[in-house]
Each structure stands twice: as C-alpha cells, then as structure tokens.
KEKE-3310 file (N, C-alpha, C; in steps of 0.2 Angstrom, whole numbers, plus 5000, padded with zeros to 4 digits):
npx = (6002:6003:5998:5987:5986:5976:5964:5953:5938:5937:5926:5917:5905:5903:5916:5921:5933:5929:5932:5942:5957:5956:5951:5963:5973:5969:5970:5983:5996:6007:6017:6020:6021:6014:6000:5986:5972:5965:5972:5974:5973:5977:5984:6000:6014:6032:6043:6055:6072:6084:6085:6074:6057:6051:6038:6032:6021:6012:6000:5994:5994:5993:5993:6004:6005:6008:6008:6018:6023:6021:6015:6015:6011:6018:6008:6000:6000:5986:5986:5983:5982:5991:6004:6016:6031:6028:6018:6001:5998:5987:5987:5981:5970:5976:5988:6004:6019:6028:6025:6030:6041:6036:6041:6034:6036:6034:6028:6020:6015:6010:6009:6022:6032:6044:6057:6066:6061:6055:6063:6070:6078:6087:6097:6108:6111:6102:6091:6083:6075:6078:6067:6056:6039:6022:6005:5993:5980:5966:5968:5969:5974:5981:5997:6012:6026:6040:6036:6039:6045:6054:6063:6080)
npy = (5968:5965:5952:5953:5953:5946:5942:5936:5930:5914:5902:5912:5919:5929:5929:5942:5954:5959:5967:5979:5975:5963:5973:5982:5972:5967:5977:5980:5975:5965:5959:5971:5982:5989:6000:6006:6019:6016:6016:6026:6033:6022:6015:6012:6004:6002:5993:5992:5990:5987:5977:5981:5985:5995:6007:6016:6023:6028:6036:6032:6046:6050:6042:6040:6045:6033:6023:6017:6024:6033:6047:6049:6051:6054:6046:6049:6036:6028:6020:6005:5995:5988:5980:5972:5977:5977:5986:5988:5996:6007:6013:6032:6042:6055:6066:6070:6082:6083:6078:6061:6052:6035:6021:6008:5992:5972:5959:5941:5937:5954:5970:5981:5996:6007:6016:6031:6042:6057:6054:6059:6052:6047:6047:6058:6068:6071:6069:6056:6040:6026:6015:5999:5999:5991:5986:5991:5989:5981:5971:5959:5962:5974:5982:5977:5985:5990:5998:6015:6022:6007:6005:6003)
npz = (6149:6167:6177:6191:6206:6217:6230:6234:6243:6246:6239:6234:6223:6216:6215:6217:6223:6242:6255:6261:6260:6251:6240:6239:6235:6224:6217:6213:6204:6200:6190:6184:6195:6198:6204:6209:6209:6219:6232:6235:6252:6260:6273:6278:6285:6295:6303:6313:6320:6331:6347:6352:6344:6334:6325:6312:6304:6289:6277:6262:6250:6238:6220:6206:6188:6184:6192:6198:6208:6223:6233:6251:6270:6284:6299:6314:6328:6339:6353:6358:6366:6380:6388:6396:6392:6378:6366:6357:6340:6332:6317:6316:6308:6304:6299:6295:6294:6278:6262:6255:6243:6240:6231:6221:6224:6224:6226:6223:6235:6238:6239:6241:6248:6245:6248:6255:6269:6280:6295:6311:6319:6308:6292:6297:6291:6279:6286:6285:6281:6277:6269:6269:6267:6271:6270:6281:6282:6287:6297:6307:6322:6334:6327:6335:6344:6355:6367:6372:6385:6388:6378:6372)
capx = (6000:6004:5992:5983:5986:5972:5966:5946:5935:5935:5917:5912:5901:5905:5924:5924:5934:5924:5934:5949:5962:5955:5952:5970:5979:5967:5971:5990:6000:6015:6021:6021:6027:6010:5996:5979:5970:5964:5977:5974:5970:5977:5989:6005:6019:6037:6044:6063:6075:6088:6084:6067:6052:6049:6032:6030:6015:6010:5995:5997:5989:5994:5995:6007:6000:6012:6006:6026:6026:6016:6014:6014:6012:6016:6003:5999:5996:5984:5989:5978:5984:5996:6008:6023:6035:6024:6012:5996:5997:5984:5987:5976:5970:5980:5990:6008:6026:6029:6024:6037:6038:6040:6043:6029:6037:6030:6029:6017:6011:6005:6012:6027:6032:6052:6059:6067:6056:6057:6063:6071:6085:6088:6102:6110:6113:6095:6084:6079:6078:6077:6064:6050:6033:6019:5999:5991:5973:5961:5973:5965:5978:5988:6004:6016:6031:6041:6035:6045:6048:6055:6070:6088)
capy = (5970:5960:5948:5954:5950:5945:5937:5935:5926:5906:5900:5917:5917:5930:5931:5950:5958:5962:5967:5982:5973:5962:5977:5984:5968:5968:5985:5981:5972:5961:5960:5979:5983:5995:6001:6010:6025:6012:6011:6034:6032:6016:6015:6007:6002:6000:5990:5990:5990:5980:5974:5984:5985:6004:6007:6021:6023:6031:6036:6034:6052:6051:6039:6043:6040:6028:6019:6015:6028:6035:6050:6047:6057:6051:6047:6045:6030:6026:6015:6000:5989:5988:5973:5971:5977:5979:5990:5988:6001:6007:6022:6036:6047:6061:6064:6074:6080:6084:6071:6058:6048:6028:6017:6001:5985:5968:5950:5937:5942:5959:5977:5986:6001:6008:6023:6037:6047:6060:6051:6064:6049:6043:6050:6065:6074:6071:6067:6049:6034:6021:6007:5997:5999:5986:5988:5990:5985:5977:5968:5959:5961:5981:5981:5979:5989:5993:6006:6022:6021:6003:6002:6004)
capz = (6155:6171:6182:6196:6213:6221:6236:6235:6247:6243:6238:6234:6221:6210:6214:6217:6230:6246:6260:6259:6259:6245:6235:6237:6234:6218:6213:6211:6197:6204:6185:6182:6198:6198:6211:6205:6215:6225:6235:6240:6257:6262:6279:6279:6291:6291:6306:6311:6327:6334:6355:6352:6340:6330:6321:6310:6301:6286:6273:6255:6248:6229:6216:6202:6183:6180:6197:6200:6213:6228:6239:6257:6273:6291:6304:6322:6330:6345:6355:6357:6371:6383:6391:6401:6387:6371:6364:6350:6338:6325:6313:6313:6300:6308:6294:6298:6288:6270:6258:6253:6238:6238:6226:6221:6223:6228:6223:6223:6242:6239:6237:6247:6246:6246:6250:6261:6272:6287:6302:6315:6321:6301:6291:6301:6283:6277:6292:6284:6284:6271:6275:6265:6270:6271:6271:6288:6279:6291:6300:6315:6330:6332:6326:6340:6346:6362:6371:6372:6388:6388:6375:6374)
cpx = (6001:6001:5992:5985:5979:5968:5957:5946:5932:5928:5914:5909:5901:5913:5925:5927:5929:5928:5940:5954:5964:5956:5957:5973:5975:5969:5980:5991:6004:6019:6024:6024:6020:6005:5990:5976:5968:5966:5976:5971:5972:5983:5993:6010:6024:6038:6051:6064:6079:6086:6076:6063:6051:6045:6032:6026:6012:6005:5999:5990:5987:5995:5997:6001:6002:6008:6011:6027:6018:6018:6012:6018:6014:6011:6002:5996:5991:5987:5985:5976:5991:5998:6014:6030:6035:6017:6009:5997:5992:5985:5980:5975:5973:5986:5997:6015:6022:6029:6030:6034:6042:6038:6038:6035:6033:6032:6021:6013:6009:6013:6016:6028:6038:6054:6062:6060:6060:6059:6070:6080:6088:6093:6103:6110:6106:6091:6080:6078:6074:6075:6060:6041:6027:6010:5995:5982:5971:5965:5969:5966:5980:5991:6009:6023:6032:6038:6041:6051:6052:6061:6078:6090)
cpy = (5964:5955:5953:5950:5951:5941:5938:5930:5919:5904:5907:5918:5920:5934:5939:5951:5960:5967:5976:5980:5970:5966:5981:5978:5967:5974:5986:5975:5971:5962:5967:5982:5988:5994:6007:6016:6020:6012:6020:6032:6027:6018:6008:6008:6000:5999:5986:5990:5986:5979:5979:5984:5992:6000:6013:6017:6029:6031:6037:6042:6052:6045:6041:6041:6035:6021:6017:6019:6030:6038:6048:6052:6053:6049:6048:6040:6034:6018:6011:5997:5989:5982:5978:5971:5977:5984:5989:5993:6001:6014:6026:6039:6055:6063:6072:6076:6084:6079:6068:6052:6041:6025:6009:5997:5979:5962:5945:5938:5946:5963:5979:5991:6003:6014:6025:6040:6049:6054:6057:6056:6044:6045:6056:6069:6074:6071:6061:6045:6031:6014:6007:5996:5995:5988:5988:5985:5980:5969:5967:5960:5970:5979:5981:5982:5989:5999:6011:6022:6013:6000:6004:6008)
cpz = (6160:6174:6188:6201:6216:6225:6239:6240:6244:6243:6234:6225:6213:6209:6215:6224:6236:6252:6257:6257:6254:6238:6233:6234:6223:6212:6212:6209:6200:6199:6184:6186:6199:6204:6207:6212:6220:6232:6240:6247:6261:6267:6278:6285:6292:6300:6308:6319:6328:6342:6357:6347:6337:6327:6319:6306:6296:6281:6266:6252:6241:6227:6211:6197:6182:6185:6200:6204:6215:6234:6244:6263:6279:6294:6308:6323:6337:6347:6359:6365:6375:6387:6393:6395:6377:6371:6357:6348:6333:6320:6314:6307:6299:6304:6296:6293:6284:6268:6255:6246:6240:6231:6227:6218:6226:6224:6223:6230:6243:6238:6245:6246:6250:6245:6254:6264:6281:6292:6305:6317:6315:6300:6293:6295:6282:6282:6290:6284:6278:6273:6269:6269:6267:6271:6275:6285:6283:6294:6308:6321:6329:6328:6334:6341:6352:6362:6374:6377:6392:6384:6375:6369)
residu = (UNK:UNK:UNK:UNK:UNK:UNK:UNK:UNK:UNK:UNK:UNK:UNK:UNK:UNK:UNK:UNK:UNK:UNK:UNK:UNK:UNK:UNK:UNK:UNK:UNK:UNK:UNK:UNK:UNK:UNK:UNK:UNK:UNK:UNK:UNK:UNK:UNK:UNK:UNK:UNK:UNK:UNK:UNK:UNK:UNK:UNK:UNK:UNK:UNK:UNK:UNK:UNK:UNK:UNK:UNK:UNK:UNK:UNK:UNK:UNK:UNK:UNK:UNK:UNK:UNK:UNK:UNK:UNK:UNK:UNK:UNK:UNK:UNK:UNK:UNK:UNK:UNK:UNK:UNK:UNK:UNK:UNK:UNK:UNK:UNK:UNK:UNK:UNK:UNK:UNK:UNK:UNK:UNK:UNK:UNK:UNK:UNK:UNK:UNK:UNK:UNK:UNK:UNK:UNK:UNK:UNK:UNK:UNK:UNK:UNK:UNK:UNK:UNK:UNK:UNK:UNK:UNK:UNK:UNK:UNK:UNK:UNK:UNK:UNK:UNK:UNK:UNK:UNK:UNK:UNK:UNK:UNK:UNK:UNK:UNK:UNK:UNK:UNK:UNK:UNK:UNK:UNK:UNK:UNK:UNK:UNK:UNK:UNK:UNK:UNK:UNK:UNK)
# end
C-alpha cells in the first residue's frame, strides 16, 4: 500500500484531519493512484481557454472499488462576484448530464482527476472534451473565469 497524502493542521494535537479538504487529501493514495468514498460528494474544476478563462464544474457521485476511477456529474455555478472582465464562481449542488467517468491521478499535491466528459463545443463527433479536473474543497476566493459576455 502507498502513503497517504495528507495535509493536517501544524501543532494539532492529535494530527487528525479537520477540515474538508484535509479530509479528502487524506482519503487519497498518491502511490496507488487511489481515492476512498470520501471523496462522493466532493466538487471539482477543470479550467482552460486561450485569450479567456472557462470554468466547468463538477461533483464526484461514485467511487469505483478499485478507487482508480470516479463517477461525476456536471454542476451549476453561481456566480459570486463580478469585475471589469472577471467573474467568481462557486459550484452548486445542482447536479446536471449523464455521469462521466474520470480517471484518479495526482502526485505529491493532491488528487486530479482525468478524463472526457460532455462539453457541447468539445469534440464534434463525441461532444467532449478532454481535461483534468482539480478539487474545488473550501477554497477561500471563487474560482475565476471570463464572463460569457466578455470573450472572444
């Protein structure tokens, strides 16, 4: 079996996870390549674009048994904050699509997750698009993105 990623709170006392994000980065194996039910429920973000910012945003629903794989749905964002050419986003629980499966990988920083999934201007034959998706998990700021009516 692999190590644990984990990313407790310095001084704490009895080293356990407190937080979400602790407890996901705990609940995955960097060795293994794996990811625990932990993780059902947890919102991630894949973040692409040339001369603009894209945000899609999706929930993991399932964990395989192996843990090397994980069902995920789309979401809806709200939208947080607004500027002169950006936009905050935060996922909702608003859960949308046919489930996709990505692929656990990661490293030393924490778990990704790799795959196709629905996107409408992805591959014309397929309808997808091939991205790595990241863990939204109590992240202090939005995520940011252009706004719709703002890119090229």
């Amino acid at each position: 079996m692999g190590t644990q990623h984990t990313d407790t709170t310095a001084g704490s006392s009895d080293n356990q996870p407190t937080s979400r994000r602790e407890r996901l980065d705990a609940a995955f194996d960097a060795d293994a390549g794996t990811v625990t039910d932990e993780w059902e429920g947890a919102a991630i973000y894949t973040s692409w674009g040339y001369g603009q910012t894209n945000v899609n945003l999706a929930a993991i629903v399932e964990v395989s048994d192996s843990g090397k794989t994980v069902l995920a749905r789309m979401v809806r964002a709200d939208v947080e904050t607004h500027s002169n050419g950006s936009e905050g986003v935060r996922p909702t629980e608003e859960c949308y699509g046919e489930p996709f499966r990505l692929h656990v990988w990661g490293s030393s920083r924490g778990a990704s997750f790799r795959g196709s999934y629905p996107y409408i201007d992805g591959d014309p034959e397929t309808g997808t698009r091939l991205d790595s998706f990241i863990p939204v998990a109590e992240r202090d700021s939005p995520i940011h993105q252009t706004p719709t009516n703002r890119g090229h």
